[in-house]
Structure formats: structure tokens, C-alpha cells
N, C-alpha and C positions, 0 to 999 in steps of 0.2 A: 408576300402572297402565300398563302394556304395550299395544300395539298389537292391538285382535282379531284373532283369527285370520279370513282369509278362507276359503273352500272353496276348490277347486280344481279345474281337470276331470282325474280322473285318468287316467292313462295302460293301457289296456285290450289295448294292442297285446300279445301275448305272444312274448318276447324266446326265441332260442333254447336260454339255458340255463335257461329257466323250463320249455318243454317237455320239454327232457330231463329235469328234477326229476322233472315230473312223471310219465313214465314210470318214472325209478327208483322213484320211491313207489305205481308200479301198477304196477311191475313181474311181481307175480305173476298180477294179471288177463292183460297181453302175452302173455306167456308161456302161462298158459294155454290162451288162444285161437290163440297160434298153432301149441302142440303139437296140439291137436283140429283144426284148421284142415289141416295138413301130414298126421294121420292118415288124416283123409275122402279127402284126395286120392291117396292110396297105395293103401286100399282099394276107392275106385273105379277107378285103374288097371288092379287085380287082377282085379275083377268083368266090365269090361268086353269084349265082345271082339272080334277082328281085324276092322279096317277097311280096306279097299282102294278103292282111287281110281284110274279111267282117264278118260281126256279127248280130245277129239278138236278141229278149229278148222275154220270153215268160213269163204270167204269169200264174203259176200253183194252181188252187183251188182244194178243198178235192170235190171228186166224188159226197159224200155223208152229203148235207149242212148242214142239219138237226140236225145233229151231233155233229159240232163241237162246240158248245156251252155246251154239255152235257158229251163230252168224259172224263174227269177228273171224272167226278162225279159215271157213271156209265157204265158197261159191253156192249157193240154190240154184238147181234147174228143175227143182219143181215150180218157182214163183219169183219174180225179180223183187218183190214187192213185202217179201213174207214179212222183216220184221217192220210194225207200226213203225211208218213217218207218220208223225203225231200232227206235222205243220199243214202235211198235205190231206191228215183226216179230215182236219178241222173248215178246209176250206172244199172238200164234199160235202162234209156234215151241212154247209150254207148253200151248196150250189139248189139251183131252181129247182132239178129235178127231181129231188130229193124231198123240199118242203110242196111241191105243186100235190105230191102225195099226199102229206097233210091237209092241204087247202079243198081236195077232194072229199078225205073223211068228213071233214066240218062241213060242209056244203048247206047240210039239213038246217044244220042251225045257225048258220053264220052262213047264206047266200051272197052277201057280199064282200066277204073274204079272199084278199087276193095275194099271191107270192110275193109280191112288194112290201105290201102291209108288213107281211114276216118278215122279210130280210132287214125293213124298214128297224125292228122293233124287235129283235129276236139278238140276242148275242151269247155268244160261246165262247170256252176258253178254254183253258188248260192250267187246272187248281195245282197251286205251287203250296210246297210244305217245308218249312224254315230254305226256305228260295231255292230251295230242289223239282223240278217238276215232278207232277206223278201221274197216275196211268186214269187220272180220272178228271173227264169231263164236265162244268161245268155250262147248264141250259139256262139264261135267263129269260125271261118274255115279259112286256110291259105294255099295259092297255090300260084306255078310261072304263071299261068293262070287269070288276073285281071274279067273277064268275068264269069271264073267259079267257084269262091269262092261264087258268088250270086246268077248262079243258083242249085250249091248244097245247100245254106241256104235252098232255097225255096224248093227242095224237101225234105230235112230232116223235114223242117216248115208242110207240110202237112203229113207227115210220122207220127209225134207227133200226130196231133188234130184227127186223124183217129184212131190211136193206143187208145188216152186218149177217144173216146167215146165208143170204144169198150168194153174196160174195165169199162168203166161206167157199160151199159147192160149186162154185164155178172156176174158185183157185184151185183147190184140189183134184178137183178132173182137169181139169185141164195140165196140171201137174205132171201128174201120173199118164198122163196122155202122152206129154212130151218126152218124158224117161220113157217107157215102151218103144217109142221112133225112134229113140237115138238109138238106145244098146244094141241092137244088129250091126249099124253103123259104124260104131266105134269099136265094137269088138274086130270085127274086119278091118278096121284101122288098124288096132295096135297085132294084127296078124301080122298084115304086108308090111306095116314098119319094122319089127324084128326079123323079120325074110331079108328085106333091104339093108339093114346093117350086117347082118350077118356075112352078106353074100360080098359086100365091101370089101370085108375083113379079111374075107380068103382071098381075094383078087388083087390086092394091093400087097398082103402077104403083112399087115399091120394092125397091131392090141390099140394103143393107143396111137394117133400119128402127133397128137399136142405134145408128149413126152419125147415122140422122138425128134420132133422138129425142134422143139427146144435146145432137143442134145445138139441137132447140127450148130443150131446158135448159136452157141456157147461155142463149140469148135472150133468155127467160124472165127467167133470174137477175139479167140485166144491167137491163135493162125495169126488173124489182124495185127493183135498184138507185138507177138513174136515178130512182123513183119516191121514193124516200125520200130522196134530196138536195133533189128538187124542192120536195117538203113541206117538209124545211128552210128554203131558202130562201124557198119562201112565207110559212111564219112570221116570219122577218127580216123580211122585205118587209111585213106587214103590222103588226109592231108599230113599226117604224121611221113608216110611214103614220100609225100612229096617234098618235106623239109629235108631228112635225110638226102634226098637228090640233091636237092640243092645245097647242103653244108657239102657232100662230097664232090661233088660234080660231076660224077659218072654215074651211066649207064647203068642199070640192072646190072648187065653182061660182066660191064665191065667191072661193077662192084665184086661179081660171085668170081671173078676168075682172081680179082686180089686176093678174097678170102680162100681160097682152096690151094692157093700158092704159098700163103702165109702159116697156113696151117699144117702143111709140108714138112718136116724133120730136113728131112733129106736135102730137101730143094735150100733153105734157110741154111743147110752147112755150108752146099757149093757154092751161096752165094757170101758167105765169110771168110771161102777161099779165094774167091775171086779179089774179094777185096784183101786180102793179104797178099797176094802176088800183086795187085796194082799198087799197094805202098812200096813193097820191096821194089819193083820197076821204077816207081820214083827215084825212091831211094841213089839206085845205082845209075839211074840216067845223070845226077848228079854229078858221077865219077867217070862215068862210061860214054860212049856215044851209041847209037844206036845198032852200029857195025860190030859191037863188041861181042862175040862169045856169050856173055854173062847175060847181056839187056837181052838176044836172040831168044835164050832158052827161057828167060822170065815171060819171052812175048807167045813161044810157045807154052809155056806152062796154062798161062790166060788162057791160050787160042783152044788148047783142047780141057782148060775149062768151065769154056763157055761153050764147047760141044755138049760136054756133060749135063749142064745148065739146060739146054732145049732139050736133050733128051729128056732128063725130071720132068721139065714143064710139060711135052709130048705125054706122057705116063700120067701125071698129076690131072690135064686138062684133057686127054683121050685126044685130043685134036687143038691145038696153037692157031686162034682166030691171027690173021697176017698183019692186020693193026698191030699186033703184041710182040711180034718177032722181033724189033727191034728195042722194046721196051720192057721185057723179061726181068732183067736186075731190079728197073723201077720199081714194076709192079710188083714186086713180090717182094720189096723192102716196106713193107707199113706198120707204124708205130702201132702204140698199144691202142689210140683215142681212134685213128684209125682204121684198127682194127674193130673196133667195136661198132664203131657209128656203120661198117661195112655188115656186121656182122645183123644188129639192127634192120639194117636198111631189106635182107636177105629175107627174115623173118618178117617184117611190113608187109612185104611185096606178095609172100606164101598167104598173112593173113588177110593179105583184100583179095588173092583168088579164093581160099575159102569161104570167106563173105558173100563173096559174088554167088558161088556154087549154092549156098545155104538160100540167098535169096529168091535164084530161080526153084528151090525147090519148094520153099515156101508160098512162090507165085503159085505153082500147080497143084500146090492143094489147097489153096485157096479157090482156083478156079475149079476144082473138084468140089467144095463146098459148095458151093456159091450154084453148081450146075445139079445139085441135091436138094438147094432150098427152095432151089424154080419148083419143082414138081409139087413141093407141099402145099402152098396157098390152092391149090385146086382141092388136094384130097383134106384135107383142114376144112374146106367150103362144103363139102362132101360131107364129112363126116357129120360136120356140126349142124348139117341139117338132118341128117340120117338120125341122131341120137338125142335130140332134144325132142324128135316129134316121137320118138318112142316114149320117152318118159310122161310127156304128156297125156298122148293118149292113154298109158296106164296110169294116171290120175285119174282122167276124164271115165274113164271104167269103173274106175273105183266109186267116183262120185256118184255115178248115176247109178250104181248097185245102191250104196247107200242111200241114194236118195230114192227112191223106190220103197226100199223096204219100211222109209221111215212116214212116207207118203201115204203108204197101206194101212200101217198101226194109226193115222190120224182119222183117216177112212173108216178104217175099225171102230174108232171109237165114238164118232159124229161130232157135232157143231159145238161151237161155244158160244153160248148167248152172251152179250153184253149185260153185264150186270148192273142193275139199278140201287145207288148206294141209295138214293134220296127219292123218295117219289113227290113227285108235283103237289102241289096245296095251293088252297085259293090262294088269291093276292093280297100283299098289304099294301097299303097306303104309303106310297112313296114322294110322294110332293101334289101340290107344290108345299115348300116347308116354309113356315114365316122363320122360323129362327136361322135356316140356310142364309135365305135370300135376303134379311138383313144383315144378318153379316156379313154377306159378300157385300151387299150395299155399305156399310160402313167399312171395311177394309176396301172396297172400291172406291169409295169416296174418297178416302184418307188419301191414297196412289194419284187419284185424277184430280184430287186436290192439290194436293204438294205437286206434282206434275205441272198444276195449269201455275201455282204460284211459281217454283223455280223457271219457268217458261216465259212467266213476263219478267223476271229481274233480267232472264237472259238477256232479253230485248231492252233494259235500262244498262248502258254504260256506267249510269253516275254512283257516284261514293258517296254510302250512306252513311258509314261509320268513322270514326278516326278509326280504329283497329283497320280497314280496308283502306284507308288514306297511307297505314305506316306498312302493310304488306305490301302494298300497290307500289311506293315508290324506292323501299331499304334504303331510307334514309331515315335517322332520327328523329324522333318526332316531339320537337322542343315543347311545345305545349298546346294547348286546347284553348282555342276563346269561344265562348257561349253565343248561343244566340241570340240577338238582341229583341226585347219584346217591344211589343206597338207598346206598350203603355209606361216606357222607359221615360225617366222624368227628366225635365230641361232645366237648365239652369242660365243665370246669365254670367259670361265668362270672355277671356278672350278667343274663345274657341266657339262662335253661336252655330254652327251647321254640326259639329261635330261634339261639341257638348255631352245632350244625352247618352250618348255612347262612351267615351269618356270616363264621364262622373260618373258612370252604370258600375256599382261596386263592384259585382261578379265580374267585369271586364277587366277593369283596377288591377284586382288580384291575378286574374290570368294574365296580363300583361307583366304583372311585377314577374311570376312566375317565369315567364317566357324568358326574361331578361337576366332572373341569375342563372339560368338553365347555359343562354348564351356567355355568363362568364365563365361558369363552368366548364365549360368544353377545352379551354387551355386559358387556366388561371395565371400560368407563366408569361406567357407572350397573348395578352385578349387582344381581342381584335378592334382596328380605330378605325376601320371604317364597315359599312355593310349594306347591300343593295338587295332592297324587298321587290320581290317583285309576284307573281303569278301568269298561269298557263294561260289565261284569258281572264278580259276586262269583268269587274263588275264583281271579282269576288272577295273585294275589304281589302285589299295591300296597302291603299292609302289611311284608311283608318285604325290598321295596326300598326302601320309608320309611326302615326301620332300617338297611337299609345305606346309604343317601344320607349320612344323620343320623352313621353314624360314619367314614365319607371324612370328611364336613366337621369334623367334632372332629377328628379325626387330623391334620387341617392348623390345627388352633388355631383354629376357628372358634365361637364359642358359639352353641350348637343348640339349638333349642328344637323339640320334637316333639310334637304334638298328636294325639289319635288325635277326629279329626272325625265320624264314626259313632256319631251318638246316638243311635240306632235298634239296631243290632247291635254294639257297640265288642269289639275284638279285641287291640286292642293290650294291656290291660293281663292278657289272659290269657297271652298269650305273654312277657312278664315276669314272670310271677309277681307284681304291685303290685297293690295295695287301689284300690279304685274309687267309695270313696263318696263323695269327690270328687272334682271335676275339672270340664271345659270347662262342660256344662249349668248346674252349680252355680254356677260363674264370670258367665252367660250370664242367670242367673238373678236374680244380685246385682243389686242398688242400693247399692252399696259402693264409693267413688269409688276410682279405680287409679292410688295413686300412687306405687308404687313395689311391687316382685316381691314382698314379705310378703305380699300378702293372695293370691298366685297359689300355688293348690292344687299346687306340682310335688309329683309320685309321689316321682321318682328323678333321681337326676344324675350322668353317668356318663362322664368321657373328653370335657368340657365341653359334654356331651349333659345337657338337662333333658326329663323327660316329662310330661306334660300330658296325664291320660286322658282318657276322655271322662266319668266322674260317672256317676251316676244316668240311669237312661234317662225325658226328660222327655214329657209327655203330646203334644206337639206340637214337635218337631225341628226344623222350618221356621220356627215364630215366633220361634225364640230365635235359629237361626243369619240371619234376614234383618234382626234386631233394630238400631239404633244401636250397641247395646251390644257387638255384635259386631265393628264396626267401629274403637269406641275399644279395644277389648283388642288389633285387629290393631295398629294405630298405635301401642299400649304396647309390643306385641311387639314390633317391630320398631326402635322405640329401645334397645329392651333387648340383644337379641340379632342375631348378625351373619346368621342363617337362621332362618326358623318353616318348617317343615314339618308340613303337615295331612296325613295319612292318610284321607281322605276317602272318602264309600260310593262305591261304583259310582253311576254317570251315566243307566243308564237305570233306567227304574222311577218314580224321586225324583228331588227336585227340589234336596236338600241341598247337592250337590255344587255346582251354578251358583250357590245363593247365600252358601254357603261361598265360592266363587272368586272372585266378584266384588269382596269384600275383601281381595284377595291379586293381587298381581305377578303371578303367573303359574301355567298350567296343566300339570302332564308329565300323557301318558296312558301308560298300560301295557296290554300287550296279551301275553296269555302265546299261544307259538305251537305250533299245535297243537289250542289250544282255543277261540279266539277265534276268530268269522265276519265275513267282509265285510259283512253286513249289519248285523252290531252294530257293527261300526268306523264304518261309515257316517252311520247314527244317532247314533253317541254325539261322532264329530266335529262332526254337524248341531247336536245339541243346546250344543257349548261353540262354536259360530261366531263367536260374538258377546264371549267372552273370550280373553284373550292366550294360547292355547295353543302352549305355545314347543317342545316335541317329543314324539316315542314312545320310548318303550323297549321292544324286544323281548326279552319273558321267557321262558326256558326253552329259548333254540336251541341245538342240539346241534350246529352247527358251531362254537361261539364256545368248545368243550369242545375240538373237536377240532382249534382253531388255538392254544391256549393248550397242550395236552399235545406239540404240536409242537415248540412255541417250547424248552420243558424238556425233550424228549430232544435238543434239538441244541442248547442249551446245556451239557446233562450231555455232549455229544459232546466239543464244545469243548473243555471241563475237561479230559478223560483226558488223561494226561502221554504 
């Protein structure tokens, strides 16, 4: 068995010579649409009638000149309006009121002239120069009237420069109106505002309070800081304290009274002498009894010095806690280790009351900050309103000084008319245009042509080309068989139903073609068996069966043809052979297969055997999914150098995949013309999973017309 075939994604992009197909194949939709297309436009040329178009250009400057150098930088309270919005001129320039002015002057000679009409028929714009706008208006007007598209420019033209000086005089007074009202106002603003900060400043007894709030912050922060290393260290310091306890195992008290005894000269001799009388009292208790003379005055020598002894420690400690009185020698004998961990311990204890000290001071000036920084957020609130409304209002002074005096110098000098770059002229003939309006007709046509054609292919599923047969399914597409014509000639043969087609030369050769195509695909291991089958009935599988079947005889091949369609079998009508046995009856057996005698062939023909399909059985599935069906392929195929099954069509039933599964390999046929993408689709899906090794496209009428090509320029050739 062969390799499944996988899917593929197919390629959807549409190639340029697939569009032009498909225009020639809807070529008479095109065509249609674009003769009706080019008519409408010639009859509306016809019907239409004489348009004229005059125009006039105005240039529009800012009312207020003064200005326009200074607008970015600073506020107008002469005019909210001063520098031209060009957007919102131009939709005065249309409003009603404006052209009803117009409609008025004409009245005399144009009574039925109305503001519609112009809004209708009248547009305006704003002339772009290498696509920068500029300061000038463009008027257009268009009428059936050549006369009166020029003189409604002219009265619109004055309508404009009358409206634009109006509004001049009514911005500038009113301007200058406004400055006059304020500056009293404002000047007595920024009096009481400078009164109000000043008087702050001596009250609170503060230049800036942002500066000095800040300082406390910072103070503050630092404070903070300081406060949390302190507590650091106080923790070191106290647990350090507390090892030291615990390596000695005394008291504070009792640490500092070892140390002070230790440190003693004096006290550290008596107690050297101490311990030399208590050896020598050994010593002699050894020789003496206690009664002796000699042990009495050793025990006096001790007794009074160890009088000596408290007195040192009395002097040394100013006062002998009573704990100690009996333990004097002890305490005041400690080694060098100690002495030091004592000595440690002494200095711990000093630096966590320091600590301690450091930290409550630290606390109170922190709450001294802290009770400085309350007061600020008021006069900060204070301030910050006191000193902004001063700056302000000595802007707002300044402004409206200057604006004033720049108010007066425009006053001084009077209006600025809008200037007329272009003056109005009669109209020219603007449409209708025959060369327009056919070529929109023809570029219309061309669109709603190709439109209406791509529109019905939409609506056809079916495959018109082999090229759309071999994108449609990304499988290889072994070869092409031609259409067969009505006037294909009969012969008489074993073959009388299938004959004509057959003997049809151009079939001949596509078939030989198909079949070394088929050995070609793996010359090493070709294939001994192969089931034809198609997506649906009726489009030639059986009539390329038989010509596959005699390409392969014709090269000495032994063929064996099966017609696998237990359900509707065809093949043995189109031979003329008896049918009462064959595959089912085969399929049916319990008859061991050992050799071709007990194989029902029909016929044998040009080392072609056929193999109908029998009696049609109750169940077509049970027999072709059988074991049985697999040992007769395996016999096949020892026997013969090809089996070719005729197989039903793929969708619907299921015969076909369990037919195939016993066999090398799949060809699909697809006759074009008749066959849809969406049965290709399916009927690929459904053999995905068997080795379907290519397509054949049936029926293409170019494969007619490269083959009668090939035979007139050979018969060229020929001629002497």
C-alpha cells in the first residue's frame, strides 16, 4: 500500500489567466452589461441639458491686522474671533442670510430666484497652492442661464464686501468697548491684590513660606532619619547587653562591683596575702593542730586580713551591698576574659542609656517639627492664592493696555475690504459633455460588466478548466482526456457501446499519456493494482477504465478490469458480456483461489481480462470490506501485471474507500464542466486517508485543441 494522501491548503489566489477564462466564459454577460451601460450614458447625454459654470476668487484677510502676528503668543479681549477660522467663514459665507441678500438684489430680473436655488448650485471653497491652503476664496455658480451665473457672482461679490466691513465695525467697537469696562476694574484688582499680599507678609512675619516649609521638611526628614538609625543602634546595643548577661551571669550591680574591685591595686594585694597565709595555714595544719601557737597566729594573721579586706572593698565600693560581705575574695578575684566581658558589659549598659537619652530627644524635636509643619498648609493655602491673583491681574493690565491701544491704531486707520483676485465672467459650457459621459459609460461598463460576469461564476460551483481541476484538489494531475465529439466515428470491435470513444485517436494518445505518467510516479515499485473511481456518477470513470486498461495491453501488459459497482454495474452493458457472474459471486465464494479457473472472466481482449461485477448482492459493503476481498486482490495481483477496478463514485457510499483500501492506489476523475468544488472537496476529504496518487481531467476541450494543432502542422510539414 502507498503513502495516504494528505489535504492540502489550496491555493485560492486567482491567477491572471484564470480571470481572463473567466470573462471569456461570461463573456456575454460583459458584454451585455456593458452595451446597456454605454447606452444609458449616451441617452442621458441627450436628455440632459446646457450647463454653465462662472466663478469668481476672493481674497479674505483677518478683520483685525494687528493681531495676527501676536495671536499664538497671546489672549484678545478685543475680539474672541480676531484671527480668520477659515472653516467657520466659509459656512457664513452659505448661510441663508447672507445669500437671501443676494436673492433680493436680483429680484428685478430674476423674480423667481430663491435661496435654495443658490445654496442648491452655488459652492465655495478654499484654493489650495502646492496643498497648503491660502487666504483665498474660491466662488463657483452654475445655471442653464449663461448670462446669469455672472450676474449672481456679482451680486453675491458685493453681498460679501458689505457683510465683511460690517463686521469689521461692529468687532472693533465692540472691542474697544470691552477694554474701556475692564480697566477700572482690573486696575483695582491688582491694587487690593498687592495690599492683600503685602499685609500677609508682615502678619505671618514670612518672604517666602514655600522656602521655608520646605526647610522644615527637610529637617523633619532628616530628624526621621536620625530617628531610625538611633533605634537601630539601640537594638544592637541592647541585645549585645543582653548576651554579655547572660555569658556572665550577673547583674549590672553586680558586674560593676567585680570591675571596681578588680581594678583595685591595693584590694588585689590583700587578696594575694590572703591567699598566702591560707597556703602557709595549710601547710602547717599538716604538722600542727589547731591548738598550736603557730596555726592560732596564721588564723589570726587571715582574721585581721580579712578585716583589711572590707575595709579596701568599704573605700573601693563607698558602701559593701550585704549580698557581697561574704563573697569579697570571690568577687574581686576575676580573670583577664572576665574581666573584660565585665568590663563590656559596663560600657553596653552606659551605651543603651545613651541611646535611650538620644532617642527621647530626638522624639521632641520631631514633635517640634511636626507641630511647625501643621501651621504651613494654611498659610501656603494663603499665600498661594494671594500671589498668583496678583501676577495675574498684572497681566490682565497689561493686556488690556495693550489691547487698547492696538484697537485705536486699527480704528485710526479704517476697514479692510476683501479683495477681489478674480472678477466674475459670463459662464462657459460645462456639460453635459459627450466625451465625459462616455467614458464613464465605458469605464462603467467595463466595472458592471466584469462585476455582473465574476458574479454569475460566483454562483457556478463547477470546474471549468483543468488548471481549476489541479488547484481545486493539490493533487497531480496525470493527464487530460478531450472531449468527445458527436461526430466521433464507430467502428465494429469487441468493444460496440464504447468503441467510438476508444478508437477516438485524440483519446488513444491521452490515455497512452495518462498511463506512462502512472508509471512514472514510482518506476521502482509501480503499482499492480488501481481503483478509478469519481466524486459523482456520470462523469467517464468507466470509460477511462477501458481506456487505461487498453494503453496497458497495448504495451504487453496483462490487465485485469474489474467493474466494482455492485450496486449499479456498467461495465458489462457497455461490452455487450453476460453478467451472471462475476466479482459479487467471486466475493461470495468459499471456494479457495488457487489458481485463475475458478475466476469468472467475461472476456479477454489485447491481454485485457474482464471481471464484471455479477449479480447485484443484497449488501455491497459486506462483501467488498470481506477478507475475501482482500485474498482475491493479493491473487490478482500475482496474476496480473495491473487490476483495475471501475469503482462507483465516492460520495453517497461507502464502497469505493473499502474497495480501495485493498488496492495500491487511487486515480479520481473529474469531468470538466460538470463537476463542482464542493464535490471535489468532499470526495478528496473522504479518500484522505488512502494513497490517492492523481486526477484526471475529463472532457477538456483544450486538450482537443492542442492535439488537432499538433496534426495540422504536422500535415504542414509533410507537404513537399
Amino acid at each position: 500500500m502507498g503513502v495516504a494522501y494528505q489535504p492540502q491548503a489550496i491555493e485560492t489566489e486567482p491567477g491572471y489567466g484564470q480571470l481572463l477564462s473567466v470573462l471569456m466564459r461570461r463573456r456575454n454577460w460583459l458584454l451585455g452589461t456593458f452595451t446597456g451601460t454605454l447606452a444609458i450614458a449616451a441617452i442621458v447625454t441627450l436628455v440632459l441639458p446646457s450647463t454653465y459654470r462662472s466663478h469668481m476668487q476672493l481674497l479674505v484677510e483677518p478683520n483685525y491686522q494687528g493681531k495676527r502676528n501676536q495671536a499664538e503668543q497671546e489672549p484678545s479681549f478685543a475680539d474672541s474671533n480676531v484671527e480668520v477660522d477659515y472653516s467657520t467663514q466659509l459656512t457664513l459665507m452659505r448661510s441663508s442670510q447672507l445669500l437671501e441678500r443676494a436673492v433680493n438684489s436680483l429680484q428685478a430680473d430674476y423674480p423667481d430666484l430663491e435661496v435654495a436655488d443658490l445654496q442648491e448650485n452655488l459652492l465655495l471653497f478654499q484654493v489650495e497652492d502646492a496643498k497648503i491652503k491660502t487666504k483665498v476664496f474660491q466662488v463657483v455658480y452654475e445655471d442653464n442661464d449663461q448670462e446669469k451665473t455672472q450676474k449672481v457672482l456679482q451680486a453675491i461679490q458685493q453681498v460679501y464686501q458689505n457683510y465683511n466691513r460690517e463686521q469689521q465695525q461692529q468687532r472693533l467697537a465692540k472691542g474697544l468697548a470691552f477694554v474701556d469696562d475692564q480697566l477700572p476694574q482690573v486696575q483695582q484688582q491688582v491694587t487690593q491684590s498687592e495690599a492683600n499680599l503685602e499685609r500677609f507678609r508682615k502678619q505671618q512675619n514670612l518672604i517666602d513660606p514655600e522656602l521655608q516649609s520646605k526647610a522644615i521638611i527637610d529637617a523633619l526628614g532628616i530628624v526621621q532619619d536620625e530617628q531610625r538609625k538611633n533605634h537601630a543602634e539601640l537594638r544592637d546595643a541592647s541585645a549585645r547587653y543582653a548576651e554579655l548577661q547572660t555569658q556572665l551571669a550577673k547583674t549590672p550591680a553586680q558586674a560593676r562591683v567585680s570591675n571596681q574591685l578588680s581594678q583595685s591595686e591595693r584590694y588585689q594585694n590583700l587578696l594575694n596575702e590572703i591567699q598566702k597565709t591560707e597556703l602557709a595555714l595549710t601547710q602547717t595544719r599538716t604538722r600542727y593542730t589547731d591548738a598550736s601557737p603557730i596555726v592560732q597566729r596564721l588564723l589570726q594573721r587571715r582574721a585581721d586580713q580579712e578585716a583589711l579586706l572590707k575595709q579596701e572593698a568599704e573605700r573601693v565600693l563607698e558602701r559593701v551591698p550585704p549580698a557581697l560581705k561574704g563573697r569579697l575574695q570571690k568577687e574581686g578575684q576575676l580573670g583577664d576574659t572576665e574581666q573584660a566581658l565585665t568590663t563590656q558589659l559596663v560600657e553596653a549598659r552606659v551605651a543603651v542609656q545613651a541611646l535611650k537619652a538620644r532617642q527621647q530627644s530626638l522624639a521632641q524635636s520631631e514633635q517640634r517639627l511636626k507641630a511647625q509643619q501643621k501651621q504651613f498648609p494654611r498659610l501656603l493655602a494663603e499665600y498661594g492664592r494671594l500671589q498668583p491673583k496678583v501676577q495675574v491681574d498684572r497681566q490682565t493690565l497689561e493686556q488690556l493696555l495693550k489691547a487698547r491701544q492696538e484697537l485705536a491704531l486699527e480704528i485710526a486707520r479704517g476697514g479692510f475690504d476683501w479683495q477681489v483676485v478674480e472678477e466674475p465672467k459670463s459662464g462657459i459650457l460645462v456639460g453635459p459633455s459627450w466625451k465625459k459621459n462616455l467614458a464613464l459609460g465605458v469605464f462603467g461598463g467595463l466595472i458592471l460588466g466584469c462585476f455582473a460576469a465574476f458574479a454569475r461564476e460566483a454562483f457556478d460551483d463547477a470546474v471549468h478548466t483543468s488548471d481549476e481541476l489541479k488547484k481545486q484538489v493539490s493533487l497531480p494531475l496525470l493527464g487530460i482526456t478531450p472531449a468527445v465529439p458527436i461526430t466521433a466515428q464507430k467502428s465494429n470491435s469487441l468493444l460496440p457501446e464504447a468503441a467510438p470513444v476508444i478508437q477516438w485517436q485524440p483519446f488513444r494518445e491521452a490515455m497512452d499519456l495518462i498511463y506512462k505518467n502512472l508509471q512514472l510516479l514510482n518506476p521502482d515499485f509501480p503499482l499492480r493494482s488501481l481503483v478509478i473511481t469519481s466524486a459523482l456518477a456520470g462523469e467517464g470513470k468507466s470509460t477511462l477504465a477501458l481506456g487505461l486498461a487498453m494503453s496497458a495491453g497495448r504495451l504487453h501488459q496483462r490487465v485485469l478490469l474489474i467493474d466494482a459497482d455492485l450496486r449499479r454495474p456498467s461495465l458489462h452493458k457497455q461490452l455487450n458480456l453476460p453478467n451472471e457472474r462475476g466479482l459479487s459471486t467471486l466475493l461470495a465464494s468459499d471456494a479457495p483461489i488457487e489458481d485463475g479457473d475458478d475466476v469468472p472472466i467475461s472476456a479477454t481482449y489485447n491481454n485485457i481480462s474482464i471481471l464484471t461485477a455479477g449479480p447485484t448482492p443484497t449488501d455491497p459493503a459486506k462483501l467488498l470490506s470481506s477478507r475475501r476481498m482482500g485474498e482475491l486482490m493479493t491473487a490478482f495481483e500475482q496474476t496480473y501485471d495491473l487490476v483495475l477496478l471501475d469503482a462507483p463514485p465516492v460520495l453517497g457510499i461507502v464502497d469505493t474507500i473499502l474497495a480501495a483500501s485493498f488496492c495500491g492506489g487511487v486515480l479520481l476523475v473529474g469531468r470538466i464542466g460538470q463537476v463542482t468544488r464542493t464535490e471535489l472537496n468532499q470526495a478528496t476529504t473522504m479518500l484522505s486517508k488512502l494513497n490517492v496518487i492523481g486526477v484526471i481531467a475529463n472532457g477538456a476541450s483544450d486538450s482537443v485543441m492542442t492535439y488537432s494543432s499538433y496534426e495540422k502542422r504536422g500535415s504542414k510539414l509533410a507537404v513537399p
